[in-house]
N, C-alpha and C positions, 0 to 999 in steps of 0.2 A: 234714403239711408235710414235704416231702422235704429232708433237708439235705445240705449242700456233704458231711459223710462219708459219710454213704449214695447219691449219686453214685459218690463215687472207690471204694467197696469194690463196686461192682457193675461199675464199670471195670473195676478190679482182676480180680474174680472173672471176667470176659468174656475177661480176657488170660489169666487162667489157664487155663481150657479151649482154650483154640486153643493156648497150649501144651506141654499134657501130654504127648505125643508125641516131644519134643525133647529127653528130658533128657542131661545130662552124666556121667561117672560117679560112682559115692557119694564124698561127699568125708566124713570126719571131724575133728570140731576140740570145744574143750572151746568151753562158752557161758556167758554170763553174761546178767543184764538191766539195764539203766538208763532213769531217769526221769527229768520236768521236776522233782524235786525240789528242796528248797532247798540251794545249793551244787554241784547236779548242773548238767552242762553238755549235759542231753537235751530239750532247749528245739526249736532248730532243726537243720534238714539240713545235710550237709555242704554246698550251696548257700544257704543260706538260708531252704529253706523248712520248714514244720512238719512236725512227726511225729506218727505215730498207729500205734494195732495195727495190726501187720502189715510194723512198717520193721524192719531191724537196721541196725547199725553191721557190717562186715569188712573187714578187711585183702585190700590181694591178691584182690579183687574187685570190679570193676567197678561205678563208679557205675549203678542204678536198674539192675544185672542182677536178675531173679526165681529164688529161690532154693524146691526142691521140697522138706520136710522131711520124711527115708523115714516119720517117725511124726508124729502130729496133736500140734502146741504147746497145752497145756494151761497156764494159769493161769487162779487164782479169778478170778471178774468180769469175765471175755473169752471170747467165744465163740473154740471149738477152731480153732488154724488150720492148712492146711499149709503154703500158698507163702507166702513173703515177700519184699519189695521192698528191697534193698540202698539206702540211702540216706543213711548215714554213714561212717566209719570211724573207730580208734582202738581195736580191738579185734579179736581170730581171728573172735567172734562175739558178740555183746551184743544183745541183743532189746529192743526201747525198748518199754515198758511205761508205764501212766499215773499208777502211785501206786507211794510206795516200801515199800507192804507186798504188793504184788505183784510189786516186784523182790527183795524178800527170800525170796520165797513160789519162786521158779524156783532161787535159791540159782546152782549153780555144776552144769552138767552138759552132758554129751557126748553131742554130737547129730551125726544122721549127715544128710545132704542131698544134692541135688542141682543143679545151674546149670542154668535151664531155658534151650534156647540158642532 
């Protein structure tokens, strides 16, 4: 059974090869993670719509820009990623994760990326 998430990450992965080529230069900023936890406000997009591996929240960046991470984002329980899709704000850089022991698990650290243009 194919589901509606493995559609949008094979999207995903298809927009990212055609834009490897394009990148901007390395930006750095410190990162955090957040979730749909309870009292947490990582429910939905700055739009309204849902999130999933592979969104961040940034400031100072364009809604649904693709962001190139110079290293592979590692957290337990998620396959490694590198690009990610801008799809909130409220933050330099916050990675929306699915459970808050995998936002604790990323803790607070300085990632360095790219804007794929």
């Amino acid at each position: 059974m194919i589901t509606s998430a493995l559609v949008a990450s094979v999207a995903l992965v298809a927009a990212e090869a055609q834009a490897k080529q394009k990148l901007g230069p390395v930006m750095s900023r410190g990162s955090t993670a957040y979730c749909p936890c309870e009292g947490s406000v990582g429910r939905v997009d700055a739009r309204g719509g849902g999130l999933r591996w592979g969104h961040v929240a940034a400031n100072g960046i364009a809604y649904n820009t693709l962001l190139r991470m110079e290293r592979l984002a590692r957290i337990p329980g998620q396959p490694p990623r590198r690009y990610f899709r801008v799809k909130d704000v409220g933050a330099p850089l916050d990675i929306w994760v699915p459970r808050g022991w995998q936002m604790n698990a990323w803790g607070v650290r300085k990632v360095k990326f790219r804007v794929v243009r």
